[in-house]
PDB file as gemmi writes it, atoms N, CA and C in Angstrom:
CRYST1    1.000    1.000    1.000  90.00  90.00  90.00 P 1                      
ATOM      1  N   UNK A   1     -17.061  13.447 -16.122  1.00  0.00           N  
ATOM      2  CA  UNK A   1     -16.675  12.962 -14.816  1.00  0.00           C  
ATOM      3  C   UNK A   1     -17.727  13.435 -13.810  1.00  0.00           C  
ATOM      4  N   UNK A   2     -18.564  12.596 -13.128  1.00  0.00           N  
ATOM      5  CA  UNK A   2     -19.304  12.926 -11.913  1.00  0.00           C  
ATOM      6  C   UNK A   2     -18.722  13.538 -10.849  1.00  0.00           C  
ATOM      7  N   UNK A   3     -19.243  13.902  -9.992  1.00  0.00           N  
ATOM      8  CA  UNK A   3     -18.588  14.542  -8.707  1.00  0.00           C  
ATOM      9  C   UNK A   3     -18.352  13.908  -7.436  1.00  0.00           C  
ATOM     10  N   UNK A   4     -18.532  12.828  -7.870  1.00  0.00           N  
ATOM     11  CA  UNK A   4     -17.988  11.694  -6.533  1.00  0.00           C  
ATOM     12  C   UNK A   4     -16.625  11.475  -7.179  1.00  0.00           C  
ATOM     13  N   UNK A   5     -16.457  11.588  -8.439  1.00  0.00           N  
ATOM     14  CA  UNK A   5     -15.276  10.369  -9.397  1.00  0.00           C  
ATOM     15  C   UNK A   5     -14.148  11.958  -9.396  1.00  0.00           C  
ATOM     16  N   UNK A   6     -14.495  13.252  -9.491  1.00  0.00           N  
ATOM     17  CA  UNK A   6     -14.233  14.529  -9.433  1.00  0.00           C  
ATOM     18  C   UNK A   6     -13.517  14.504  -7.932  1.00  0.00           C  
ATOM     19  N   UNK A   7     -14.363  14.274  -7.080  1.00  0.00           N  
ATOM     20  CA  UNK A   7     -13.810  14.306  -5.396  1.00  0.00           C  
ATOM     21  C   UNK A   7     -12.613  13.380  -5.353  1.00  0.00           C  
ATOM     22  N   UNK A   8     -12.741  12.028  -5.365  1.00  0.00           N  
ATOM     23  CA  UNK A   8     -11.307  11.561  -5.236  1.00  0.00           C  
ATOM     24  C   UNK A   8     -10.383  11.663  -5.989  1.00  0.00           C  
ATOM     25  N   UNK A   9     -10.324  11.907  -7.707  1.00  0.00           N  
ATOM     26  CA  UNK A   9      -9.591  12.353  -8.056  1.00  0.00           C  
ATOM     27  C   UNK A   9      -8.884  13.367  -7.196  1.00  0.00           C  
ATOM     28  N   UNK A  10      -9.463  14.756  -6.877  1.00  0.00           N  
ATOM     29  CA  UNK A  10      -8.871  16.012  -5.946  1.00  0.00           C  
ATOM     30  C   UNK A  10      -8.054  15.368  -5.028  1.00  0.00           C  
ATOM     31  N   UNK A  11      -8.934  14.041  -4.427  1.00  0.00           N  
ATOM     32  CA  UNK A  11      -8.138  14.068  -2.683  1.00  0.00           C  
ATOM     33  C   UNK A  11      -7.133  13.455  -2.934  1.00  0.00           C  
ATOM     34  N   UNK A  12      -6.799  12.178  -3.908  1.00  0.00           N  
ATOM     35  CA  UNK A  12      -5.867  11.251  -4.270  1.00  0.00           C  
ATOM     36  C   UNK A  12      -4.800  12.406  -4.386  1.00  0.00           C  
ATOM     37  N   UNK A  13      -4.530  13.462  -5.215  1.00  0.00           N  
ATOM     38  CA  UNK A  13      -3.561  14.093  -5.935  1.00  0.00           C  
ATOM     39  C   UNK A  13      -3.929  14.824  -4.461  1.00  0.00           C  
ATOM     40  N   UNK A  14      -4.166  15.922  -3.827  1.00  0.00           N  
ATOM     41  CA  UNK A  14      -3.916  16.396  -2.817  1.00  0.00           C  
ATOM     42  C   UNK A  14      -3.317  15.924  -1.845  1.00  0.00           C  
ATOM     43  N   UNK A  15      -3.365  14.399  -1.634  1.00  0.00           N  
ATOM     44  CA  UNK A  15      -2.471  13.802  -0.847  1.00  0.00           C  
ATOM     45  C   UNK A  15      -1.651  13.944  -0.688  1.00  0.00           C  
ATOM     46  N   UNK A  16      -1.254  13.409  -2.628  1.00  0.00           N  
ATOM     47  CA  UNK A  16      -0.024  13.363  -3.048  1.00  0.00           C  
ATOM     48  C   UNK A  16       1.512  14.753  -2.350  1.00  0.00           C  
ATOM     49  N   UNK A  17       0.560  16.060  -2.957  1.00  0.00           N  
ATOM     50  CA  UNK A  17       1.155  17.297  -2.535  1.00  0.00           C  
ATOM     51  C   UNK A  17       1.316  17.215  -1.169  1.00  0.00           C  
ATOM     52  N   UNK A  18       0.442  17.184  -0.751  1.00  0.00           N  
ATOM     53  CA  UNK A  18       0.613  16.858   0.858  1.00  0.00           C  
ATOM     54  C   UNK A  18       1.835  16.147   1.285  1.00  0.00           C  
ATOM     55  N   UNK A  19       2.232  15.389   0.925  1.00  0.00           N  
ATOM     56  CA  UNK A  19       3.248  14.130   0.936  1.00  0.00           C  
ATOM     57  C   UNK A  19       4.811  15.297   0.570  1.00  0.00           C  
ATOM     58  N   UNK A  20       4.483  15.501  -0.542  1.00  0.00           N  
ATOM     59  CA  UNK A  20       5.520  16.056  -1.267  1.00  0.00           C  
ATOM     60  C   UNK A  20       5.142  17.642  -2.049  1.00  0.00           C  
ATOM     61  N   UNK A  21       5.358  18.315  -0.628  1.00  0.00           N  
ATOM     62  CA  UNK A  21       4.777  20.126  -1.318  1.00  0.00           C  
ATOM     63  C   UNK A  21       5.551  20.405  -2.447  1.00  0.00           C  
ATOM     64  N   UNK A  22       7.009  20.266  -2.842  1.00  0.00           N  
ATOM     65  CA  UNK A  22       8.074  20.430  -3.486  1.00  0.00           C  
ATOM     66  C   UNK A  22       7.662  19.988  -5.032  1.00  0.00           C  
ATOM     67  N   UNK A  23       6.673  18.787  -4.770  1.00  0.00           N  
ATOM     68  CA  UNK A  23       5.930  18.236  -6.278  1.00  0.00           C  
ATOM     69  C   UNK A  23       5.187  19.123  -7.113  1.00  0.00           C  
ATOM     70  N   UNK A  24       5.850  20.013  -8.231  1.00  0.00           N  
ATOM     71  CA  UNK A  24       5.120  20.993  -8.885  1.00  0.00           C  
ATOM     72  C   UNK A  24       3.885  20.188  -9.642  1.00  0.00           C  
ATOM     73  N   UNK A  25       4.312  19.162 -10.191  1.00  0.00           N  
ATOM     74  CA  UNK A  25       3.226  18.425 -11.177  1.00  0.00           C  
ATOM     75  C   UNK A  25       1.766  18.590 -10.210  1.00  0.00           C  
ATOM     76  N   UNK A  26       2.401  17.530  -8.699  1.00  0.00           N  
ATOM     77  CA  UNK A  26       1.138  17.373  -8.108  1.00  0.00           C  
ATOM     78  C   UNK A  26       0.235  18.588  -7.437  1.00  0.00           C  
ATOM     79  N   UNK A  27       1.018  19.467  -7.363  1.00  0.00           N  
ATOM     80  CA  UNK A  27       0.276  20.937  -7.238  1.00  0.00           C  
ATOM     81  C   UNK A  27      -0.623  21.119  -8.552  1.00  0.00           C  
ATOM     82  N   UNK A  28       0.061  21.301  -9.570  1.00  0.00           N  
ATOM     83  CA  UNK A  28      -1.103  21.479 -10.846  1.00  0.00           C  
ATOM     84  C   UNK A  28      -1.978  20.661 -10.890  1.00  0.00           C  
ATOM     85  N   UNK A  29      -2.360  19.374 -11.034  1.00  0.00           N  
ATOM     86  CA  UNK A  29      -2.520  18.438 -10.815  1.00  0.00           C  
ATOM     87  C   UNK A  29      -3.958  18.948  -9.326  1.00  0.00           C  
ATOM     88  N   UNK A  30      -3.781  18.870  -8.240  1.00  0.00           N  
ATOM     89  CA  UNK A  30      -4.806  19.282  -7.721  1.00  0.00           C  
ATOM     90  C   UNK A  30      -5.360  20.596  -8.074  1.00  0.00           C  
ATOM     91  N   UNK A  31      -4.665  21.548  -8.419  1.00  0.00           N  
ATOM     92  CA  UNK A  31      -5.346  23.051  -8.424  1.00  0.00           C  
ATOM     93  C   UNK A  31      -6.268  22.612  -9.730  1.00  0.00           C  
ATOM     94  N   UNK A  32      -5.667  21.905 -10.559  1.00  0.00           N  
ATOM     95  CA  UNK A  32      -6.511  21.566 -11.568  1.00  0.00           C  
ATOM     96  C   UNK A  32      -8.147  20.958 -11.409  1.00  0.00           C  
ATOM     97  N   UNK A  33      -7.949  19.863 -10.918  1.00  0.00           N  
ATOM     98  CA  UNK A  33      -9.474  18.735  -9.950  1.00  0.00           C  
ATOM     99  C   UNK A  33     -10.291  19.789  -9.255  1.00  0.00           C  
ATOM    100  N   UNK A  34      -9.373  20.617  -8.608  1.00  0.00           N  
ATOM    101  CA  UNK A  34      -9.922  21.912  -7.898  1.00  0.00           C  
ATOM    102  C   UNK A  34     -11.076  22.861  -8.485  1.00  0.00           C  
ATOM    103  N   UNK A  35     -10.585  23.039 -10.172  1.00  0.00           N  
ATOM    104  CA  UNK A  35     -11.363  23.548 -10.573  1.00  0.00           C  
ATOM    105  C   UNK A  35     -12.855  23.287 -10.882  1.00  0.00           C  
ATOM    106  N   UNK A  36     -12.376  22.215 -11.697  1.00  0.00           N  
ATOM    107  CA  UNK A  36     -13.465  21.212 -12.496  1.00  0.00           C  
ATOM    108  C   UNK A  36     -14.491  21.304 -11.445  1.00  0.00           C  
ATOM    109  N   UNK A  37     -13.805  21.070  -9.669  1.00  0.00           N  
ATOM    110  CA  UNK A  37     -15.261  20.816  -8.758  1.00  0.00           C  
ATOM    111  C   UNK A  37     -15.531  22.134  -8.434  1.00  0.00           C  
ATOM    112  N   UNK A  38     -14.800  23.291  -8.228  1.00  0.00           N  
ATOM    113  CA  UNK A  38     -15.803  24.734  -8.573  1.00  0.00           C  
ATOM    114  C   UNK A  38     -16.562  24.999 -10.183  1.00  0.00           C  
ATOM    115  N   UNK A  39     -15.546  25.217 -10.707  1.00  0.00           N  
ATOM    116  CA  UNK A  39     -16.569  25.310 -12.080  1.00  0.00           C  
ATOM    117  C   UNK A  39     -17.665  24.399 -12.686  1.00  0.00           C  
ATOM    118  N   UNK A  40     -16.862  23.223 -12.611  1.00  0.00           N  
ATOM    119  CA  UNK A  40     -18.132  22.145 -13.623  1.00  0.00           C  
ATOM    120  C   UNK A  40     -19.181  21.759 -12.269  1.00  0.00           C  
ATOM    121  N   UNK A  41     -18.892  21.822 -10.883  1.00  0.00           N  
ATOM    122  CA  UNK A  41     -19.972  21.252 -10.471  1.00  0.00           C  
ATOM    123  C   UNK A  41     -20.133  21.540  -8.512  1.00  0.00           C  
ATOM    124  N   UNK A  42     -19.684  23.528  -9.329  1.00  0.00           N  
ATOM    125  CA  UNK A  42     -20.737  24.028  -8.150  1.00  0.00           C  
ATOM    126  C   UNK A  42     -20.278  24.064  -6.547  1.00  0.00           C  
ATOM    127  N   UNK A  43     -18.677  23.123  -6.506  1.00  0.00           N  
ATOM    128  CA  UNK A  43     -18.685  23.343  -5.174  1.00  0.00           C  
ATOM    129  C   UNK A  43     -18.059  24.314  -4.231  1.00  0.00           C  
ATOM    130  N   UNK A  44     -18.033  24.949  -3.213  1.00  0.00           N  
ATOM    131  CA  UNK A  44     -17.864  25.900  -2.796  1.00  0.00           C  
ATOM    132  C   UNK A  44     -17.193  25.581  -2.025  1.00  0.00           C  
ATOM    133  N   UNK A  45     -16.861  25.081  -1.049  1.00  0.00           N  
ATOM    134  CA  UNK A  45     -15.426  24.822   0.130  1.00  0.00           C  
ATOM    135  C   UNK A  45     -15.451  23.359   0.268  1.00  0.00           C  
ATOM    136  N   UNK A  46     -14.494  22.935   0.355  1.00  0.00           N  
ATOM    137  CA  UNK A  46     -13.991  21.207   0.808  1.00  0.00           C  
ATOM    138  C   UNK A  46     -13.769  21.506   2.037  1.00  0.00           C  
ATOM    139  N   UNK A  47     -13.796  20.576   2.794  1.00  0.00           N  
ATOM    140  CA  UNK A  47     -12.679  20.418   3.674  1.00  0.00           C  
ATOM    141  C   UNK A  47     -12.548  18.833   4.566  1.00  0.00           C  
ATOM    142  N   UNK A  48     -11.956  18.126   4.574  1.00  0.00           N  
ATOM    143  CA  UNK A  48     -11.287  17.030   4.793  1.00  0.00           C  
ATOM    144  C   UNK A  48     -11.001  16.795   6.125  1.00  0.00           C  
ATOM    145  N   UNK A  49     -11.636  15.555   6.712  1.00  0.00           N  
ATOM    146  CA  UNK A  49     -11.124  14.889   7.521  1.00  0.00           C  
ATOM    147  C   UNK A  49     -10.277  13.400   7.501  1.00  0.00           C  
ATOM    148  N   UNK A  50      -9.269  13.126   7.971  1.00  0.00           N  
ATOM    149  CA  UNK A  50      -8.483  12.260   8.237  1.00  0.00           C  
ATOM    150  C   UNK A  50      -9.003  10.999   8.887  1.00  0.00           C  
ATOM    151  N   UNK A  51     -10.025  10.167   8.955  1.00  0.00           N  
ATOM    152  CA  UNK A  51     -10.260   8.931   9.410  1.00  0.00           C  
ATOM    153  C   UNK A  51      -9.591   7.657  10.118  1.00  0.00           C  
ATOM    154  N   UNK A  52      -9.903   6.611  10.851  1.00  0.00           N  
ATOM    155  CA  UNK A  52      -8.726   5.902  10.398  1.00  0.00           C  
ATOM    156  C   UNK A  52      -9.009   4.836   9.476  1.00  0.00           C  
ATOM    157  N   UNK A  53     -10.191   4.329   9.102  1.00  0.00           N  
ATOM    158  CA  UNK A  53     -10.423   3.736   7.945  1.00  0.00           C  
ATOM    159  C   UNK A  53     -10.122   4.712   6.626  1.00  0.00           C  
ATOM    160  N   UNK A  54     -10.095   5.600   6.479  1.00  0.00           N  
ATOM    161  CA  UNK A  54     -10.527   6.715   5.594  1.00  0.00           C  
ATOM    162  C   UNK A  54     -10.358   7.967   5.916  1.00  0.00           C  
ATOM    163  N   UNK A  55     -11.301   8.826   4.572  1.00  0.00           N  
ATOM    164  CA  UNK A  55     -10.854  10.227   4.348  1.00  0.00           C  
ATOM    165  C   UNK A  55     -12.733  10.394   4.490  1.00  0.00           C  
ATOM    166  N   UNK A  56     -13.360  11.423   5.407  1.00  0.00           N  
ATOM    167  CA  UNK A  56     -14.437  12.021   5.026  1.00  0.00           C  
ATOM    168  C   UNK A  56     -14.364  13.613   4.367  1.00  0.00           C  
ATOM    169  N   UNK A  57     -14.823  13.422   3.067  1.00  0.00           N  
ATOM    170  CA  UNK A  57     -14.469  14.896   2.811  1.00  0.00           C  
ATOM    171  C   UNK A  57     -16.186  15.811   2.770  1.00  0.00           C  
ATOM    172  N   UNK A  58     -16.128  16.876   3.386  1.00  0.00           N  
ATOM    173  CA  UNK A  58     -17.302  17.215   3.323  1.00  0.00           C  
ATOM    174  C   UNK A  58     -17.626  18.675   2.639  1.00  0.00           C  
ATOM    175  N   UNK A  59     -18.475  18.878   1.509  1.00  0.00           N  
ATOM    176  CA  UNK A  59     -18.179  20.266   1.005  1.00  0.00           C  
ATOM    177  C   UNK A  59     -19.395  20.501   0.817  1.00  0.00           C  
ATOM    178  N   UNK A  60     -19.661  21.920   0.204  1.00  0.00           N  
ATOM    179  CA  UNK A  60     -21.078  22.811   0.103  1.00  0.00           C  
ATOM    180  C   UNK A  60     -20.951  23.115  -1.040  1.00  0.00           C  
ATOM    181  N   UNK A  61     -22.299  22.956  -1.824  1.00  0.00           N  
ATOM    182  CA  UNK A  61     -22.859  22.437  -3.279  1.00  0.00           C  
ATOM    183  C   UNK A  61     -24.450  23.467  -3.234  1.00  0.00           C  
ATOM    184  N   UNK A  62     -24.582  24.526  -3.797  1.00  0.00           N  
ATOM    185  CA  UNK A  62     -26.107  25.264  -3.832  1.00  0.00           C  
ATOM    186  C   UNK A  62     -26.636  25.666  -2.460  1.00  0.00           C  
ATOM    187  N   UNK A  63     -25.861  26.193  -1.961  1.00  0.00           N  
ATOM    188  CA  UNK A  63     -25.642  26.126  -0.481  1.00  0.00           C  
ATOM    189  C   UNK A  63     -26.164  25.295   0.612  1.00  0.00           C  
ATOM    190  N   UNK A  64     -26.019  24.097   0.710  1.00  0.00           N  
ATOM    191  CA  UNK A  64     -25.811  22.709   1.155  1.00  0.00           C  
ATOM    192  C   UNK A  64     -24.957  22.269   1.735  1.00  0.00           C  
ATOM    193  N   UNK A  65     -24.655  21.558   2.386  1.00  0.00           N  
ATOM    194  CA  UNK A  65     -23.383  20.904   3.492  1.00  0.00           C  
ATOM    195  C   UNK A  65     -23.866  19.622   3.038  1.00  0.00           C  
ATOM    196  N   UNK A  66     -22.769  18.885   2.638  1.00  0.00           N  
ATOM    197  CA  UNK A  66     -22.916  17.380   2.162  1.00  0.00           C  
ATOM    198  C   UNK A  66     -21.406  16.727   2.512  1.00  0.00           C  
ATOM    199  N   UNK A  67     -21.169  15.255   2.268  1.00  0.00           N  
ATOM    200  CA  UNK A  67     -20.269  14.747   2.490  1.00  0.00           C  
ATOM    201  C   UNK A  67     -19.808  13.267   2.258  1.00  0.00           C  
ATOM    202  N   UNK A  68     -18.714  12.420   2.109  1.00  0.00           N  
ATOM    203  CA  UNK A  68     -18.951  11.619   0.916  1.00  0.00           C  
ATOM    204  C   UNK A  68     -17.574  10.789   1.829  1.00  0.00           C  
ATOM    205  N   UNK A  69     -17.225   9.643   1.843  1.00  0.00           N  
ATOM    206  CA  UNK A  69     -16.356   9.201   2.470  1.00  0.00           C  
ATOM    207  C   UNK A  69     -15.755   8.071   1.549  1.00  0.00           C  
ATOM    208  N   UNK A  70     -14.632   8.145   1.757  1.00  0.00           N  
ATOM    209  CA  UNK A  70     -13.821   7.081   0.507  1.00  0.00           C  
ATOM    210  C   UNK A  70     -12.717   6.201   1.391  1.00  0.00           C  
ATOM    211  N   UNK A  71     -12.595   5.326   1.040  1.00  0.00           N  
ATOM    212  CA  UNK A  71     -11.810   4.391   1.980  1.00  0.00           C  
ATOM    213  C   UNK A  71      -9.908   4.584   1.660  1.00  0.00           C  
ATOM    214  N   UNK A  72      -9.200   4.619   2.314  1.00  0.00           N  
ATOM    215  CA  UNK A  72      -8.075   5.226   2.894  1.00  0.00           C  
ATOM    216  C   UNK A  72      -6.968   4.869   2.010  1.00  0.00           C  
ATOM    217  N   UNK A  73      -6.911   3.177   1.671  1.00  0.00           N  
ATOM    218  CA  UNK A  73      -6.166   2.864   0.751  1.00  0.00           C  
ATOM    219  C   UNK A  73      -6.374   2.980  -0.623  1.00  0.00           C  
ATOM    220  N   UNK A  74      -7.525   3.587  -1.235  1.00  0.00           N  
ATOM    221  CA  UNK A  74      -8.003   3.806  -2.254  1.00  0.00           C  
ATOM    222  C   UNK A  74      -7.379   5.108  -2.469  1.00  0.00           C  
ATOM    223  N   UNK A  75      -7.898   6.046  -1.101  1.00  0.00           N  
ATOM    224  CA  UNK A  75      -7.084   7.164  -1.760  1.00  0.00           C  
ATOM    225  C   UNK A  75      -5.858   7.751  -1.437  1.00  0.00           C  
ATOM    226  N   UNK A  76      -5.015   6.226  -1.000  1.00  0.00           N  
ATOM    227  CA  UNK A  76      -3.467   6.691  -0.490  1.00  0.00           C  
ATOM    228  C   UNK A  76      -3.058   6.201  -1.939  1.00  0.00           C  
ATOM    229  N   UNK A  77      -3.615   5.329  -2.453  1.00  0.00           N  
ATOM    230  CA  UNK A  77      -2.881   3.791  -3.560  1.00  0.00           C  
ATOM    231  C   UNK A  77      -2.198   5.594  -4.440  1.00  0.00           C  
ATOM    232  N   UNK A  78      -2.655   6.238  -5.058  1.00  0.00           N  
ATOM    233  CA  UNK A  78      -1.956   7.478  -5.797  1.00  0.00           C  
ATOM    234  C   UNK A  78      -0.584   7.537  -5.801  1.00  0.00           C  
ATOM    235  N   UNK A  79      -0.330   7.820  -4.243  1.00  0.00           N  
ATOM    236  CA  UNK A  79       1.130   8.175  -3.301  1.00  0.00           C  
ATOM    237  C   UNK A  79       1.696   7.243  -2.929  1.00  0.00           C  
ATOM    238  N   UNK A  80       1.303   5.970  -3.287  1.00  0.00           N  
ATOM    239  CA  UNK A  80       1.964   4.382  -2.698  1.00  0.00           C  
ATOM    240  C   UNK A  80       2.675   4.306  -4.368  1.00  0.00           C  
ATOM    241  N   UNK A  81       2.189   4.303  -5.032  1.00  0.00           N  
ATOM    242  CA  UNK A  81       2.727   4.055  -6.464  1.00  0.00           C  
ATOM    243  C   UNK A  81       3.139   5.465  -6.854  1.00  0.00           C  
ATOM    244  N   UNK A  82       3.576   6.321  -6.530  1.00  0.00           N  
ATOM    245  CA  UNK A  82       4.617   7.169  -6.881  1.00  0.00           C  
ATOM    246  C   UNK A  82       5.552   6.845  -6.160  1.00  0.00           C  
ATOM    247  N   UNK A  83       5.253   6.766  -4.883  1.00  0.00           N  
ATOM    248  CA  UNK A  83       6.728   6.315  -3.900  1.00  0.00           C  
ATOM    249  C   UNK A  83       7.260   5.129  -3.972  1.00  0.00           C  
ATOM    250  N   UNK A  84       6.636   4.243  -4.593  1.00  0.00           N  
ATOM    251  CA  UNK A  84       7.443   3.290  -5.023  1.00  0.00           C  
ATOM    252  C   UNK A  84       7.924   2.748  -6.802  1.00  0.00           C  
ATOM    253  N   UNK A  85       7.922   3.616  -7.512  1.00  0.00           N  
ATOM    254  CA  UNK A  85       8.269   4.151  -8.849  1.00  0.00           C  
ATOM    255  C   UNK A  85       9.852   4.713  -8.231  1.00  0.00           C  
ATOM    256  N   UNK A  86      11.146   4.232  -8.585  1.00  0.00           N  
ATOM    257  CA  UNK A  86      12.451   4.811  -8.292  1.00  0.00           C  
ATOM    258  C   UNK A  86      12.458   5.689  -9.693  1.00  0.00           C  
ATOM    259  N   UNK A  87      11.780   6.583 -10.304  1.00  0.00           N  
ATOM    260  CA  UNK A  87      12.029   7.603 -11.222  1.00  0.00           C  
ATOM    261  C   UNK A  87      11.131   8.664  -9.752  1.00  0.00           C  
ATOM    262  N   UNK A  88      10.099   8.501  -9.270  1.00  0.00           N  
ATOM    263  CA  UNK A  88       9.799   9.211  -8.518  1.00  0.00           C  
ATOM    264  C   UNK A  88       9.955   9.408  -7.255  1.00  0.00           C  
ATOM    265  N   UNK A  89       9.539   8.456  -6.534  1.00  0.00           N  
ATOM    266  CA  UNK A  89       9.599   7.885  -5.513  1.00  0.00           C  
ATOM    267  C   UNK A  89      11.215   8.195  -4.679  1.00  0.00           C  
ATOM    268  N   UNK A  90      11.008   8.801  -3.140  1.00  0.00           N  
ATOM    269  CA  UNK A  90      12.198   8.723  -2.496  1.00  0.00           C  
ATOM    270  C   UNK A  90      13.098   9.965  -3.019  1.00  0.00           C  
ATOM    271  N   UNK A  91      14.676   9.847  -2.982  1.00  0.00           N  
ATOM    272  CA  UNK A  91      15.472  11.034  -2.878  1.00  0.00           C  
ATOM    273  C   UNK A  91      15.500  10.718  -4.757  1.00  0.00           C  
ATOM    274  N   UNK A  92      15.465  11.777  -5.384  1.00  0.00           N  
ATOM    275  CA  UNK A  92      15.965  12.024  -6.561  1.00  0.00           C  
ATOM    276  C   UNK A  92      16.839  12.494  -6.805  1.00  0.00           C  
ATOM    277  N   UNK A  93      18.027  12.050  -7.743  1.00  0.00           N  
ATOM    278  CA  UNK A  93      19.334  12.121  -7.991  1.00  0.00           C  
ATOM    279  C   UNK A  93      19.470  13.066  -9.472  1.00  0.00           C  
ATOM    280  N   UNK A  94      20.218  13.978  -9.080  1.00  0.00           N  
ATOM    281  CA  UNK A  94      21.050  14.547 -10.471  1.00  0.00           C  
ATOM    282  C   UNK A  94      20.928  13.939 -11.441  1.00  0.00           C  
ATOM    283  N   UNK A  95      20.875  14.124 -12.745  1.00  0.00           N  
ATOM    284  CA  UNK A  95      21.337  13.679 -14.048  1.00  0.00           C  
ATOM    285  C   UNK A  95      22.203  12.963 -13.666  1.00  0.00           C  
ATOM    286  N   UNK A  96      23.367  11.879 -14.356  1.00  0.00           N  
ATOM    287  CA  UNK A  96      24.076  11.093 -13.890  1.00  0.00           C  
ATOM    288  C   UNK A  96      24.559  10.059 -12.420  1.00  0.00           C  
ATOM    289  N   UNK A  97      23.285  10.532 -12.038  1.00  0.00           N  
ATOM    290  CA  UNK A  97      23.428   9.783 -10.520  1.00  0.00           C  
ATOM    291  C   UNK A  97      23.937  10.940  -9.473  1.00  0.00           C  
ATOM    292  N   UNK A  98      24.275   9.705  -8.329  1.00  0.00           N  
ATOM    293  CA  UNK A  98      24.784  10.671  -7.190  1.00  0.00           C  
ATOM    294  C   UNK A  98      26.254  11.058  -6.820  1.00  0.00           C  
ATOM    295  N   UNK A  99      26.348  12.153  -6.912  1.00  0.00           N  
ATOM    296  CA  UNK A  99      27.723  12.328  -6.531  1.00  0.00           C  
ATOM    297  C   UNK A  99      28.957  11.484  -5.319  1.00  0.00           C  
ATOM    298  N   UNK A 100      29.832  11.512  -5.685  1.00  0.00           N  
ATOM    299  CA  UNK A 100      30.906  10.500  -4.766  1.00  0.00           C  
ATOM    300  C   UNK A 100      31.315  11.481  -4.015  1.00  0.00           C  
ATOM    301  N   UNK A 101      31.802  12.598  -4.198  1.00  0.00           N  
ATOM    302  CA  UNK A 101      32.731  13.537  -3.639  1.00  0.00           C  
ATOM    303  C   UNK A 101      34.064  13.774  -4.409  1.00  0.00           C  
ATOM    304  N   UNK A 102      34.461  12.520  -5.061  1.00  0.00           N  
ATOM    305  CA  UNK A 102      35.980  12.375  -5.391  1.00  0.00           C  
ATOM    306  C   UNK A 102      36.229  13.385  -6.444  1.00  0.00           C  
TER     307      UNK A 102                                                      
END                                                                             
């Protein structure tokens, strides 16, 4: 995996958490991407801006300041198709559904 294809992976699933802190998967899930871009390729701090076309994320690589911009629905589409998946997406219900009260 290159480190452009490395970066949105991270931001897509960071979103995600973002969206939904409570999401253990999507926590692993970024801490994971997290790594791969310290270990396999060197980078040293992210940090993210909010656009309104987009996400510019800009991080330091061999001590370098660089930065890479990805377009918004590309890296929302992650969190659009979990939230609209009813196994994920929205309030999740108990085993057997939702309670009546009765």
């Amino acid at each position: 995996m290159n480190l452009k294809e490395a970066l949105l992976n991270w931001l897509q699933i960071q979103v995600v958490w973002e969206a939904r802190p409570r999401d253990r998967a999507a926590e692993d899930t970024a801490r994971f991407f997290y790594q791969i871009l310290t270990e396999d390729h060197g980078v040293e701090q992210i940090r993210v801006e909010r656009e309104k076309d987009g996400y510019r994320v800009a991080y330091r690589r061999e001590g370098e300041e660089h930065h890479l911009c990805f377009d918004r629905l590309q890296v929302e589409q992650l969190l659009a198709s979990i939230e609209a998946e009813p196994r994920y997406g929205g309030d999740i219900q108990p085993p057997g559904g939702p309670s009546t009260g009765e």
